[in-house]
KOLDRENVO-894232 format. One record per atom (N, C-alpha, C): residue number from 1; residue in three letters; x, y negated, z. Coordinates in pm, 1 decimal. Last residue first. Example, Ala and Ser with C-alpha at 12.3 -4.5 7.8 and 13.67 -1.06 7.14 Angstrom:
2
[2,'SER',[1285.0,225.0,708.0]] [2,'SER',[1367.0,106.0,714.0]] [2,'SER',[1290.0,-3.0,787.0]] [1,'ALA',[1319.0,569.0,780.0]] [1,'ALA',[1230.0,450.0,780.0]] [1,'ALA',[1320.0,330.0,780.0]] 
This chain:
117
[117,'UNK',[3973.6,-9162.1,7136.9]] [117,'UNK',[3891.2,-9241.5,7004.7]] [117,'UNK',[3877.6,-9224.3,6883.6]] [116,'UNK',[4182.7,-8992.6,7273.2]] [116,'UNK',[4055.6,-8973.3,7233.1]] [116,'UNK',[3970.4,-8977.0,7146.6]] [115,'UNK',[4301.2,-9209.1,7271.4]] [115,'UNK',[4416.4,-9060.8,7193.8]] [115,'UNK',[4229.5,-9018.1,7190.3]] [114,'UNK',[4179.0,-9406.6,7429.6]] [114,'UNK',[4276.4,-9394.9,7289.7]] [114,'UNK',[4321.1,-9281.6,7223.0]] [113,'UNK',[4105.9,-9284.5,7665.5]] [113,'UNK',[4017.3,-9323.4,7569.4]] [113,'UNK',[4064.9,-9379.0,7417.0]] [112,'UNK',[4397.2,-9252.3,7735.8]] [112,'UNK',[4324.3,-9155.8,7713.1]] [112,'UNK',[4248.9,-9151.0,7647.8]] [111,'UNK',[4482.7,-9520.2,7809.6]] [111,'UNK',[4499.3,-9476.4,7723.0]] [111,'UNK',[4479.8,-9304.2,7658.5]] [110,'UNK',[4300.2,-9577.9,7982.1]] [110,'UNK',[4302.3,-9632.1,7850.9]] [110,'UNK',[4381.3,-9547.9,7775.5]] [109,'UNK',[4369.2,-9423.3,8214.6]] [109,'UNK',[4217.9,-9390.0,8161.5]] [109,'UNK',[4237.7,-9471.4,7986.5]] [108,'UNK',[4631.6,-9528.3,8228.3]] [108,'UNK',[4606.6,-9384.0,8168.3]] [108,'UNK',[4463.6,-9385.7,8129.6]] [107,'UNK',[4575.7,-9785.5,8280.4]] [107,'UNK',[4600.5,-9775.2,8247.3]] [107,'UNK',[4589.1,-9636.5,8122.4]] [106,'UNK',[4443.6,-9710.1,8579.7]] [106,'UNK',[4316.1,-9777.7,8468.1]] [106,'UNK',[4389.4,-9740.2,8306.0]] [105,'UNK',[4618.5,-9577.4,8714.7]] [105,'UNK',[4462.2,-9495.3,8676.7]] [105,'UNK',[4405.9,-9583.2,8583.4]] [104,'UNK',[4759.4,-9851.2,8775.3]] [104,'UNK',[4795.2,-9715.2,8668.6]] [104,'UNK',[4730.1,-9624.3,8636.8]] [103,'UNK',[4613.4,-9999.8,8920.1]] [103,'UNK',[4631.6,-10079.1,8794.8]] [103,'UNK',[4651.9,-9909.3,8727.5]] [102,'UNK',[4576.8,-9843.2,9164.8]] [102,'UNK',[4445.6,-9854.0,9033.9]] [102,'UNK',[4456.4,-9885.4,8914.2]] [101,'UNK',[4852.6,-9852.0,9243.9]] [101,'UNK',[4772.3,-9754.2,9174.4]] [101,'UNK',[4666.3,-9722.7,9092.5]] [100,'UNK',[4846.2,-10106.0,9244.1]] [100,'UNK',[4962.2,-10106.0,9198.4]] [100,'UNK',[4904.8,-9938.3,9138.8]] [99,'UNK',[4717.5,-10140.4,9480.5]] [99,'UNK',[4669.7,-10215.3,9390.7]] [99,'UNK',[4712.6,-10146.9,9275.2]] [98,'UNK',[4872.5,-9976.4,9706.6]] [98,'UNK',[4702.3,-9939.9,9630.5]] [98,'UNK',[4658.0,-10033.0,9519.2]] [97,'UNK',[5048.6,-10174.7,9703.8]] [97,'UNK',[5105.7,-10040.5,9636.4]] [97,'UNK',[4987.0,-9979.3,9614.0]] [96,'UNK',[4936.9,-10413.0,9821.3]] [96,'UNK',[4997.8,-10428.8,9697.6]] [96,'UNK',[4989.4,-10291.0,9592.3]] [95,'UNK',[4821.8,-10275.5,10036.7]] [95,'UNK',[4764.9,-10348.9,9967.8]] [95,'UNK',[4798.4,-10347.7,9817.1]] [94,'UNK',[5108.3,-10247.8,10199.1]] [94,'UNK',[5010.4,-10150.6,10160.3]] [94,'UNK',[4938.5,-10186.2,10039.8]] [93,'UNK',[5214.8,-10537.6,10198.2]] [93,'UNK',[5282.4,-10396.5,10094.4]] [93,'UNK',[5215.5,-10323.6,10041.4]] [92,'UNK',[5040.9,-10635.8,10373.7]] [92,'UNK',[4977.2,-10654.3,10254.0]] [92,'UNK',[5086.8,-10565.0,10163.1]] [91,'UNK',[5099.6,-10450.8,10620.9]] [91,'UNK',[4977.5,-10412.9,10539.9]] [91,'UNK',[4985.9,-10510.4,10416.1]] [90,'UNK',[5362.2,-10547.9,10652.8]] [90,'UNK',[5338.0,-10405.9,10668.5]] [90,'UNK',[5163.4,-10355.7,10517.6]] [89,'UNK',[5270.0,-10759.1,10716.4]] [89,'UNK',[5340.8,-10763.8,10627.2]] [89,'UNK',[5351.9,-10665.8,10575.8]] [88,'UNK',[5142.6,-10801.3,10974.5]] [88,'UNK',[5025.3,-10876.1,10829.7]] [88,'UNK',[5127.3,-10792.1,10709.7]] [87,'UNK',[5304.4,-10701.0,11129.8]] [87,'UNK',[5153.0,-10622.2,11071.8]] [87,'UNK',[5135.8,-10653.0,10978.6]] [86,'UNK',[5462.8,-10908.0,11141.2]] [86,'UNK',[5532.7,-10760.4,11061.5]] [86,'UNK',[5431.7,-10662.1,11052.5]] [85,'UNK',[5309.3,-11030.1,11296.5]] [85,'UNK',[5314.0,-11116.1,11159.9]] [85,'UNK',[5405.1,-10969.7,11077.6]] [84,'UNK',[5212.5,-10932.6,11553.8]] [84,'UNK',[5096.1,-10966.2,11457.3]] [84,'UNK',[5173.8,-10976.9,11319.6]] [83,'UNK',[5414.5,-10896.2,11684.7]] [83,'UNK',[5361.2,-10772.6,11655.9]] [83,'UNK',[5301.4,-10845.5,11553.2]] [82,'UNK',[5547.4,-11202.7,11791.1]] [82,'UNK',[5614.6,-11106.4,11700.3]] [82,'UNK',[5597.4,-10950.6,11632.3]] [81,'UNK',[5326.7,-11292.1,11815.1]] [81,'UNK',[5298.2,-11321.8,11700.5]] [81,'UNK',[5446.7,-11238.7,11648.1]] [80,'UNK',[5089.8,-11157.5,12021.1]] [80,'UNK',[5183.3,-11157.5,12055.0]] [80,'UNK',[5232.3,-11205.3,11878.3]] [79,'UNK',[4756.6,-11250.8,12239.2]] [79,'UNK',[4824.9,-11234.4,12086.5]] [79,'UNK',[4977.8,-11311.4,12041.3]] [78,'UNK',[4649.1,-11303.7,12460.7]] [78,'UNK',[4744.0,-11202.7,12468.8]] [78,'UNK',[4764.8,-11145.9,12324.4]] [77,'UNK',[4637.8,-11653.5,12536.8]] [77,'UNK',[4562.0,-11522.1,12470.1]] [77,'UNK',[4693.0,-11447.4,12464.1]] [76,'UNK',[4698.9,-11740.7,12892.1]] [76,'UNK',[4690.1,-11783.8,12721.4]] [76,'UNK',[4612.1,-11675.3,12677.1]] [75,'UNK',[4476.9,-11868.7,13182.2]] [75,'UNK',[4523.8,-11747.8,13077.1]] [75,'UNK',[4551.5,-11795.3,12951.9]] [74,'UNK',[4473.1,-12058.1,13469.2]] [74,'UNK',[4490.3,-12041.9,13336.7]] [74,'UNK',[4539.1,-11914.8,13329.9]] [73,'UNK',[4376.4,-12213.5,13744.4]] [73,'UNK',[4392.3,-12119.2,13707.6]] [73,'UNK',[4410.2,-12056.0,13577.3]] [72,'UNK',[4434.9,-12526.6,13843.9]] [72,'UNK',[4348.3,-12457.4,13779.5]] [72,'UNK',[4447.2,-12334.9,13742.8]] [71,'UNK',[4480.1,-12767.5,14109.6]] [71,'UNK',[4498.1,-12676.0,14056.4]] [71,'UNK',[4414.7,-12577.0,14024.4]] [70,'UNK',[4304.9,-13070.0,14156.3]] [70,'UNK',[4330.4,-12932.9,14198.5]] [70,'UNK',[4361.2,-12858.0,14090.2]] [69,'UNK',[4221.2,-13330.3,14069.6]] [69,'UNK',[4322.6,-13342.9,14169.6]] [69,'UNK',[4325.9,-13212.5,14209.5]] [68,'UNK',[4218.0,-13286.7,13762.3]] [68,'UNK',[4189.0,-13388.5,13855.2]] [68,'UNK',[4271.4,-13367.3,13930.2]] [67,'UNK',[4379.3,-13002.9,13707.8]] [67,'UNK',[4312.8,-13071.4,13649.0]] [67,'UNK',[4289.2,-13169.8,13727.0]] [66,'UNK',[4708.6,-12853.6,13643.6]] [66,'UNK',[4637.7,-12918.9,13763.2]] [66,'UNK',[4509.9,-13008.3,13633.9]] [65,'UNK',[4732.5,-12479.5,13601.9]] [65,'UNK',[4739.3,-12624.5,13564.5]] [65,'UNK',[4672.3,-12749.6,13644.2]] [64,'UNK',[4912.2,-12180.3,13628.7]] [64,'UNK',[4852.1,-12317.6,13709.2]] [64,'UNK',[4835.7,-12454.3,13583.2]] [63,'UNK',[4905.6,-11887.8,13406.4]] [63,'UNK',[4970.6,-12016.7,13486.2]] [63,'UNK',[4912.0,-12100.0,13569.1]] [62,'UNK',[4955.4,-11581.4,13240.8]] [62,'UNK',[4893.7,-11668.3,13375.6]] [62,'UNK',[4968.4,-11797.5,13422.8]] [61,'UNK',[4944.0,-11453.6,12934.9]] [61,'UNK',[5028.3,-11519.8,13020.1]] [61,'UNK',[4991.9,-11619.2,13118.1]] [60,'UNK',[4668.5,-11233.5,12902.2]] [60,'UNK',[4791.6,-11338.6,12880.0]] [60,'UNK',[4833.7,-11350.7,12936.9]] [59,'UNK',[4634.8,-10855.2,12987.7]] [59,'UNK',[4569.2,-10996.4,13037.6]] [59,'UNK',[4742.3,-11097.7,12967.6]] [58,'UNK',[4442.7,-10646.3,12709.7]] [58,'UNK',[4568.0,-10680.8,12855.3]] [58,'UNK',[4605.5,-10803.6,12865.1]] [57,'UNK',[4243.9,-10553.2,12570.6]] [57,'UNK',[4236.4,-10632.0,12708.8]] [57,'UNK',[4330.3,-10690.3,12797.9]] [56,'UNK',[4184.2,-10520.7,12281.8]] [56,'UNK',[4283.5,-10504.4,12324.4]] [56,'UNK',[4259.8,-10624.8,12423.0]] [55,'UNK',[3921.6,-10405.3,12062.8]] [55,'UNK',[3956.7,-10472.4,12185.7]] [55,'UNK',[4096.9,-10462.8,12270.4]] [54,'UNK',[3920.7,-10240.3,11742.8]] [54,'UNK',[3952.5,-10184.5,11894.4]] [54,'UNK',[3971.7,-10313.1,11985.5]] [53,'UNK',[3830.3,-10038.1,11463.6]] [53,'UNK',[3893.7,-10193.8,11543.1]] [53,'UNK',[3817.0,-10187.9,11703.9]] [52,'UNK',[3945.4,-9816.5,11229.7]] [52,'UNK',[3855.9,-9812.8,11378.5]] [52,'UNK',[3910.1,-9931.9,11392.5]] [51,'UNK',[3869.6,-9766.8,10912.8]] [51,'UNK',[3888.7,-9869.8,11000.4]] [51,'UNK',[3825.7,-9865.9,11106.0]] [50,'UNK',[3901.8,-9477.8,10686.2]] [50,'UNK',[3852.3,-9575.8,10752.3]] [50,'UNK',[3954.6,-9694.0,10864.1]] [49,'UNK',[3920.8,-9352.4,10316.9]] [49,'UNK',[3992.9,-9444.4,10452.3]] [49,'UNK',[3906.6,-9512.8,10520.4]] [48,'UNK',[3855.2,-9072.2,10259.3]] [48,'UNK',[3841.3,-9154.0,10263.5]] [48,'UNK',[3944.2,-9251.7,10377.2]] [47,'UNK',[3815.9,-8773.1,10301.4]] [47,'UNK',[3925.1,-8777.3,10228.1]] [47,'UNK',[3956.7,-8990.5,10227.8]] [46,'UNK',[3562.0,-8748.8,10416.3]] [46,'UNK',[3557.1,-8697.2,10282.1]] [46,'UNK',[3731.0,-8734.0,10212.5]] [45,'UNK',[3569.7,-8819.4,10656.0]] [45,'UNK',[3552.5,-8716.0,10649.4]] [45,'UNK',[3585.5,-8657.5,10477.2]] [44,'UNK',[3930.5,-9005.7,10681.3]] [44,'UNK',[3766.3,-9058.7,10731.0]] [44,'UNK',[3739.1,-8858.8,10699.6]] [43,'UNK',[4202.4,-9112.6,10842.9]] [43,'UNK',[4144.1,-9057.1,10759.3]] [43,'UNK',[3979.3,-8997.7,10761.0]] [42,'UNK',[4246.2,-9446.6,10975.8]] [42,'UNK',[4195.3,-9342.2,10975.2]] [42,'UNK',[4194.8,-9261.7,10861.7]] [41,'UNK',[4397.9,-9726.1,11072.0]] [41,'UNK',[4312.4,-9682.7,11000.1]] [41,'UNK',[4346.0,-9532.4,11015.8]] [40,'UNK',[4291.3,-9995.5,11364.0]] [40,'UNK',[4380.1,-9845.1,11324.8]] [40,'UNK',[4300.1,-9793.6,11154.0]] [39,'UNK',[4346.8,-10304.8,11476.2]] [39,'UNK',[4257.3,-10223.6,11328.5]] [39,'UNK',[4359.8,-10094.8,11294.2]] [38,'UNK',[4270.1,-10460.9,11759.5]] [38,'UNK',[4364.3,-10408.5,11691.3]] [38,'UNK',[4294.2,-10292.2,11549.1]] [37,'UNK',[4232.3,-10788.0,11845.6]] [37,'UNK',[4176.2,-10663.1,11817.5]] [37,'UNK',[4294.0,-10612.1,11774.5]] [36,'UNK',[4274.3,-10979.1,12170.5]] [36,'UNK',[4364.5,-10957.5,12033.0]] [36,'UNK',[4287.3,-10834.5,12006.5]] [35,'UNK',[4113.8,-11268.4,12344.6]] [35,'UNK',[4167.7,-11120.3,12329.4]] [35,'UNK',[4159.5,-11037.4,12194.8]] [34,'UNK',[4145.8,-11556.0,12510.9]] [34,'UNK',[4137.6,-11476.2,12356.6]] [34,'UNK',[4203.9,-11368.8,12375.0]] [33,'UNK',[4232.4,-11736.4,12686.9]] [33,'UNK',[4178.7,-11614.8,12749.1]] [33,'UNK',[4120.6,-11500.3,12601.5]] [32,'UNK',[4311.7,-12048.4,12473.3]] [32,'UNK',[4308.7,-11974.2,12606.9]] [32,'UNK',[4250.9,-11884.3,12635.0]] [31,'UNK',[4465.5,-12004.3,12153.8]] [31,'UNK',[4305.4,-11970.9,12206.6]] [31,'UNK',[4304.2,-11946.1,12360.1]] [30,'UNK',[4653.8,-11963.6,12032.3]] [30,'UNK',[4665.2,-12053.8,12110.4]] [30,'UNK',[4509.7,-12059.9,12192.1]] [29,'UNK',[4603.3,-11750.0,11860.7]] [29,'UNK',[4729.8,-11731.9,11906.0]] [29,'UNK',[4752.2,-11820.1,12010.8]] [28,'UNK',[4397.2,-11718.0,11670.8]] [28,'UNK',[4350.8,-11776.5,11802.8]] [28,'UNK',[4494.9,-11756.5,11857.0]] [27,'UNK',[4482.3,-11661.5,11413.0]] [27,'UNK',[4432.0,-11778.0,11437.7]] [27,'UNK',[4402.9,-11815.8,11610.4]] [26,'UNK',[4604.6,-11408.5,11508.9]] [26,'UNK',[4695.9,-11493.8,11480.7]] [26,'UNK',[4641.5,-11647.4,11496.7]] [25,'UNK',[4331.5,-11292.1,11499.4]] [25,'UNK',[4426.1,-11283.4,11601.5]] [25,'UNK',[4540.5,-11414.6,11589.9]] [24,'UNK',[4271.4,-11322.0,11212.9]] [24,'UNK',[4198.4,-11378.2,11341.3]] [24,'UNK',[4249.8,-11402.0,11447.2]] [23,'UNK',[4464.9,-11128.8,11091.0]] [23,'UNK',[4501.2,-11309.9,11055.9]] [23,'UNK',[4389.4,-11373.0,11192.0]] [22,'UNK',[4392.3,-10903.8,11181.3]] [22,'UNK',[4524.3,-10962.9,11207.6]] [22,'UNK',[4553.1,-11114.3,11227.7]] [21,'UNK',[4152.9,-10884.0,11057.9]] [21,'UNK',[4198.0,-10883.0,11176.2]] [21,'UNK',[4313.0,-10963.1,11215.8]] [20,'UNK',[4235.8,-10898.8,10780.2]] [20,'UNK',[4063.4,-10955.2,10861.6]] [20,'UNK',[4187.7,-10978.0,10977.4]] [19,'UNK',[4358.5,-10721.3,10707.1]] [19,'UNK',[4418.6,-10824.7,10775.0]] [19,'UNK',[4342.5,-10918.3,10793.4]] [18,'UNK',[4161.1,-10441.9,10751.1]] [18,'UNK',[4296.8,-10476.3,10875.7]] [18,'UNK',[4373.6,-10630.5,10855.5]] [17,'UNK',[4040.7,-10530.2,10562.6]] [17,'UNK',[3962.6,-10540.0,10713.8]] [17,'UNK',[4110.7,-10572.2,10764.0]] [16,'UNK',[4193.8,-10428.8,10360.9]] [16,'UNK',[4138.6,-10570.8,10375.4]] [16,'UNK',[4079.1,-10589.3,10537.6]] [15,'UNK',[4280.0,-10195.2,10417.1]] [15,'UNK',[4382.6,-10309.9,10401.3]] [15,'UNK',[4305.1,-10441.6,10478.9]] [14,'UNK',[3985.7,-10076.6,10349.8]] [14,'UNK',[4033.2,-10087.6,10483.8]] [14,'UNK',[4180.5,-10194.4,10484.0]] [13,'UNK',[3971.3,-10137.0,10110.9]] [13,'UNK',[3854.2,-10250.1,10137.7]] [13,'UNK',[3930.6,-10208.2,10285.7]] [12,'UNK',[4170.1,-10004.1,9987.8]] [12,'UNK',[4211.7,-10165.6,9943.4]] [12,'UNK',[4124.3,-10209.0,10042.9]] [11,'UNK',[4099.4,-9739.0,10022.1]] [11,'UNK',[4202.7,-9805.4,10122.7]] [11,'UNK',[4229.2,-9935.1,10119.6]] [10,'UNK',[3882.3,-9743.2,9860.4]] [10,'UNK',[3830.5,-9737.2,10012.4]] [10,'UNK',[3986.1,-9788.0,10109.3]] [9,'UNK',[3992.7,-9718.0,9644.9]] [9,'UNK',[3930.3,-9848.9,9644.1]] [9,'UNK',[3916.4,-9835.3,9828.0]] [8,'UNK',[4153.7,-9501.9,9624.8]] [8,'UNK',[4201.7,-9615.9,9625.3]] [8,'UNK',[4113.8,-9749.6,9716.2]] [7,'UNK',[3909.5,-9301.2,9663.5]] [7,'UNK',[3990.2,-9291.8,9748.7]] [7,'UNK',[4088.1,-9411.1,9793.7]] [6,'UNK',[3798.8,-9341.5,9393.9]] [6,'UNK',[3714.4,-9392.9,9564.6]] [6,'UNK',[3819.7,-9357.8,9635.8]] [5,'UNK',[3966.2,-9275.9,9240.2]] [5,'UNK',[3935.1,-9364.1,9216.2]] [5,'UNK',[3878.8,-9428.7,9366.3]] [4,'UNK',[4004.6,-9008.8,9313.3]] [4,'UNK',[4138.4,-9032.7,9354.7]] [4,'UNK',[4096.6,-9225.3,9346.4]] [3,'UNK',[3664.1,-8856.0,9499.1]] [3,'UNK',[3825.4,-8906.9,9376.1]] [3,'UNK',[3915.1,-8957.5,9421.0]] [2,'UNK',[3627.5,-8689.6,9751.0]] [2,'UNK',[3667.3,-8766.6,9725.0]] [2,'UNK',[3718.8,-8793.8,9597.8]] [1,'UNK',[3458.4,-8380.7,9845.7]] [1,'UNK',[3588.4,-8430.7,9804.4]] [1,'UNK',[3570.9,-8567.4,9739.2]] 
């Protein structure tokens, strides 16, 4: 079993991966033939949070371009920025509201070690 202490911290460090991700994706948004990860999180074995990240293959947007004097074959990247940016947003809430828990475990621990003291 898990604390409730490792339990926080393990979802702040998966948050964090997931907008690893996200924001990479977003950075290559113009990246010709760039392919978009995707960061699922998980419930791990001990109660924990994990991060599966995943390859997402499905092909950009295909066009012609002429280089010299022949047409070239083009791919954009298949990073879509109306999924990516209500991710980033989604997860830094997350983020926030695991923050927002440790702050209040720290809190009570103080003031426990007060009524204690």
């Amino acid at each position: 079993m898990i604390s409730p202490v490792n339990s926080t911290i393990s979802a702040l460090q998966a948050y964090k991966t997931q907008m690893e991700v996200t924001s990479n994706n977003i950075a290559n948004v113009n990246t010709e033939e760039f392919k978009k990860s995707k960061a699922t999180l998980k419930e791990g074995a001990n109660g924990d949070v994990q991060v599966d990240i995943k390859r997402v293959d499905t092909p950009g947007y295909r066009y012609q371009e002429l280089e010299g004097d022949q047409m070239v074959e083009k791919e954009t990247s298949n990073v879509d920025l109306s999924e990516e940016l209500p991710q980033m947003m989604v997860t830094q809430h997350a983020y926030k509201a695991n923050m927002k828990v440790m702050q209040t475990q720290d809190e009570i621990l103080g003031t426990t070690l007060n009524i204690v003291g």
